[in-house]
C-alpha positions as CSV (number, residue, x, y, z in Angstrom):
1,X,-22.5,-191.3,-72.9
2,X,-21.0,-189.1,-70.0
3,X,-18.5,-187.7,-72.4
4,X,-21.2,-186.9,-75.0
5,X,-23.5,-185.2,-72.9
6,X,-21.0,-182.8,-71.4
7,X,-19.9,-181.7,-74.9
8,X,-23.5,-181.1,-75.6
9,X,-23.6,-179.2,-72.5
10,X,-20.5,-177.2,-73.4
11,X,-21.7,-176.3,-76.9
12,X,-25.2,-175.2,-75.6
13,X,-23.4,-172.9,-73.2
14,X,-21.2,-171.6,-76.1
15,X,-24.0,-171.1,-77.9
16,X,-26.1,-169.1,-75.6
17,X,-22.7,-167.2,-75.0
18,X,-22.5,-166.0,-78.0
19,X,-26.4,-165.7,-78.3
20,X,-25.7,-163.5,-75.3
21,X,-23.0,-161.6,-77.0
22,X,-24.6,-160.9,-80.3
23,X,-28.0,-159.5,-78.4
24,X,-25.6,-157.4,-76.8
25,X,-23.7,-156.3,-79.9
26,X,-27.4,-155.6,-81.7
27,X,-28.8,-153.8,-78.2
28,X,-25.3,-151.4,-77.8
29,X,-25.4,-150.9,-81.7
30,X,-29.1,-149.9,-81.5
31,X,-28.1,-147.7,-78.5
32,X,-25.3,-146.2,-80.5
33,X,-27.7,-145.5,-83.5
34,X,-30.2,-143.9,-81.2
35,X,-27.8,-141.6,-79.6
36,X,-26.5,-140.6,-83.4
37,X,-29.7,-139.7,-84.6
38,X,-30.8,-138.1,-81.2
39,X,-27.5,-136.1,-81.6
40,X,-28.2,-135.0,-85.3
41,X,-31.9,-133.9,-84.4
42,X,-30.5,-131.7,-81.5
43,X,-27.6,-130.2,-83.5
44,X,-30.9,-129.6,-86.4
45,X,-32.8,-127.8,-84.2
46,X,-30.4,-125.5,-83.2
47,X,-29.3,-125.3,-86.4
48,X,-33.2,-124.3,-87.4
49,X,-34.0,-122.0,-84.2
50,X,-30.7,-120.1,-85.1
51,X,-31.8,-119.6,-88.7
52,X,-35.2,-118.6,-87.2
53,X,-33.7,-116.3,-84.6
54,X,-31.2,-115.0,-87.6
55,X,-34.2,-113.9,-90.0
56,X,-36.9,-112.9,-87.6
57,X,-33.6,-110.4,-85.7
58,X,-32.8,-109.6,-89.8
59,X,-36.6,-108.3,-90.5
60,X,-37.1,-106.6,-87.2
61,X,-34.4,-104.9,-87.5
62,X,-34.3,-103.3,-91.3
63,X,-38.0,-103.2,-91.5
64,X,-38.8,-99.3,-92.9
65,X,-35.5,-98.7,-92.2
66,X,-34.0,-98.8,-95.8
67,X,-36.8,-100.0,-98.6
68,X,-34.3,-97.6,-101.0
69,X,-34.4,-100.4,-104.0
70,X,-36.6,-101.7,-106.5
71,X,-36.0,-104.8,-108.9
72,X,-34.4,-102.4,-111.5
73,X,-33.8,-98.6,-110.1
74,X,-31.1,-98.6,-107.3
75,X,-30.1,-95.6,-104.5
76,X,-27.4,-95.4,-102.2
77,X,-28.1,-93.6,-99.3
78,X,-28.6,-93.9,-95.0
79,X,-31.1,-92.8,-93.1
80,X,-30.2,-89.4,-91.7
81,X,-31.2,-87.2,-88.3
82,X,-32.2,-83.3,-88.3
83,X,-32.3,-81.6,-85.1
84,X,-32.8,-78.1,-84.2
85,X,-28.9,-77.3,-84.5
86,X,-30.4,-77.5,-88.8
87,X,-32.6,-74.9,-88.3
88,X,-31.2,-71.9,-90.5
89,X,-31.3,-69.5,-93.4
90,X,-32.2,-70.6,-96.8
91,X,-28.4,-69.2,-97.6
92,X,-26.6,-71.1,-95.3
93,X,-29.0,-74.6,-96.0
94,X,-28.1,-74.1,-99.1
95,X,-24.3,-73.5,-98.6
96,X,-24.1,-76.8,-96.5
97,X,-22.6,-79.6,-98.3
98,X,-25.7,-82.0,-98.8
99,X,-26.6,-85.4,-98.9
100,X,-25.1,-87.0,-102.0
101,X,-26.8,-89.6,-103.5
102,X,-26.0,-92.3,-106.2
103,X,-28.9,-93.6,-108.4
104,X,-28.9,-96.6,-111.2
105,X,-30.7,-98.2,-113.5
106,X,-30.1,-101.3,-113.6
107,X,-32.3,-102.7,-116.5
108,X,-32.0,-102.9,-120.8
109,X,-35.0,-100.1,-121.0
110,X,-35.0,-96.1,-120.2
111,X,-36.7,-95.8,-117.2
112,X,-38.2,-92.4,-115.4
113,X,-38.1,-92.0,-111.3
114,X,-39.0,-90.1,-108.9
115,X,-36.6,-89.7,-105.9
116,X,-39.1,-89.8,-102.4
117,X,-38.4,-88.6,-99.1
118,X,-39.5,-91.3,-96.2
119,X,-40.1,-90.3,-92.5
120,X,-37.9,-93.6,-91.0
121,X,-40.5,-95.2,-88.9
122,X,-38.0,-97.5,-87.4
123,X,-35.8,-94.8,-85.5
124,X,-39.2,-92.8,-84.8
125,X,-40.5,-96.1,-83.2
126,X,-37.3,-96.8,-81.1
127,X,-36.9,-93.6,-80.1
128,X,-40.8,-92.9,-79.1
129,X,-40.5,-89.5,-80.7
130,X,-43.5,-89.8,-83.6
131,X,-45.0,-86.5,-81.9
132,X,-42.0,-84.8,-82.1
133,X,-41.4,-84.9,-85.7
134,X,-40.8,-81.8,-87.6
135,X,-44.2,-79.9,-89.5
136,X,-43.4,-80.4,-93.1
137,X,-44.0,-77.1,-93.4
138,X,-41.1,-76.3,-91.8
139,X,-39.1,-78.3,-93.7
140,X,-36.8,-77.0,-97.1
141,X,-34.3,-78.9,-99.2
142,X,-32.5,-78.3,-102.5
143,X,-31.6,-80.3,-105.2
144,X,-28.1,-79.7,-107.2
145,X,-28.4,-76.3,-105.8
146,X,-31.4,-75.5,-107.5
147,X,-34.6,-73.9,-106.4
148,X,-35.4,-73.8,-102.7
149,X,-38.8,-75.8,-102.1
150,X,-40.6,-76.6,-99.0
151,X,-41.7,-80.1,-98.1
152,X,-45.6,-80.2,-99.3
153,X,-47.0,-84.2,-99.3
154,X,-49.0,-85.0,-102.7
155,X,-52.5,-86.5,-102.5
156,X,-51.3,-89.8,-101.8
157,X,-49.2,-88.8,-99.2
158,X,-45.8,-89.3,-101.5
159,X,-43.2,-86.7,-100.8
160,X,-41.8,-86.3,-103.7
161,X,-38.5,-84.3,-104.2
162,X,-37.4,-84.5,-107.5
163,X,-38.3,-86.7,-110.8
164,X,-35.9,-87.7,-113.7
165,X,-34.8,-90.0,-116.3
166,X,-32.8,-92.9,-116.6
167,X,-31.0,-94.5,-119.1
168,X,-30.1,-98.2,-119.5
169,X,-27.5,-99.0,-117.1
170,X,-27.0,-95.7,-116.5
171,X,-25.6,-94.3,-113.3
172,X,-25.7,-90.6,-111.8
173,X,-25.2,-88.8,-108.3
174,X,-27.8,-86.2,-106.8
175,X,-27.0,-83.8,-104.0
176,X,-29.6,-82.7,-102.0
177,X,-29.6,-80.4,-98.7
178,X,-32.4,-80.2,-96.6
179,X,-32.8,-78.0,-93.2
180,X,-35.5,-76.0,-90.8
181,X,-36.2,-72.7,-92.0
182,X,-35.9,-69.5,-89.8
183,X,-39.7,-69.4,-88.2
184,X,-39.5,-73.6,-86.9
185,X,-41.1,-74.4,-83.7
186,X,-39.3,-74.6,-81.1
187,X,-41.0,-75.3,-78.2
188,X,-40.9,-78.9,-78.3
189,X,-37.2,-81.0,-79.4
190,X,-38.5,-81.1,-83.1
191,X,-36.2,-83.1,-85.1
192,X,-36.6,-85.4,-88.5
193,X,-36.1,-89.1,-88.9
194,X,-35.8,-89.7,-92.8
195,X,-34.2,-91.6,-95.5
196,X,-34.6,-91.2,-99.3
197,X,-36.1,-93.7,-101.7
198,X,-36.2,-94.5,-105.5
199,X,-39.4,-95.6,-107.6
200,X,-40.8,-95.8,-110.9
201,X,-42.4,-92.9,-112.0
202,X,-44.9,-93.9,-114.6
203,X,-46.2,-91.1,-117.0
């Protein structure tokens, strides 16, 4: 009876050991689990902040700075300074070597455009200078090294420099020089932050 009852005793202990064990083995694998998943949310939120951070930096940054393409009409081009080191003659502005530019159309139908000048509000912004900004009045350019025009707005506020035609997948280059004439201002720093932009021109 002695005998019996110490073996019972022995296999109760055994099995509470390895009760004891496996509530471990569940607690540390539950542990381990938590810590995974707690690690995989961290490394997710980075992950999502740095996208965040990524597209907000992307938006502020290029926002008005170079809107130069539609769906199917396409310009190369940069956004460019004037200062008054351009203010000259209408001979030598028009002996300078220009701005090239390089349109497409990029669609199966003939499309006509119309080739815009844009005042870059981004570099106006960042540099504080919006009061400094050149008359228009003041202002000439040249296409192709044709016809000296001065910078006049249309009724919707466009600045228009030059219309055309495109043909399917067609491709062509456009030069065009721009200065200050002669009679400028200049009793303030007046300079020009600008860029030029392609869009449909519909007749």
């Amino acid at each position: 009876m002695i005998k019996k009852s110490k073996s019972k005793k022995l296999k109760i202990k055994n099995i509470n050991k390895n009760n004891n064990k496996n509530v471990e083995n569940t607690i540390n694998k539950i542990r381990e689990n938590e810590r995974k998943h707690m690690t995989i949310l961290v490394i997710s939120f980075m992950l999502l902040f740095c996208l965040i951070g990524y597209l907000t930096f992307r938006v502020d940054s290029n926002e008005d700075k170079f809107p130069i393409n539609t769906s199917d009409l396409n310009l190369s081009g940069d956004v460019f300074a004037l200062t008054e080191n351009d203010i000259k003659s209408d001979q030598d502005g028009i002996n300078e070597e220009g701005k090239e530019l390089f349109i497409s159309n990029n669609s199966e139908e003939t499309l006509n455009y119309k080739i815009k000048l844009v005042q870059d509000k981004y570099s106006i912004t960042k540099d504080n200078c919006k009061s400094r900004q050149m008359p228009f009045e003041y202002i000439k350019y040249s296409i192709n090294n044709e016809n000296i025009s001065t910078i006049s707005p249309n009724n919707n506020g466009e600045i228009i420099v030059t219309t055309g035609t495109l043909k399917s997948n067609e491709t062509k280059s456009i030069n065009i020089k721009i200065w200050f004439s002669l009679n400028s201002p200049r009793d303030q720093d007046y300079h020009l932050h600008g860029y030029f932009t392609i869009d449909r021109l519909d007749i």
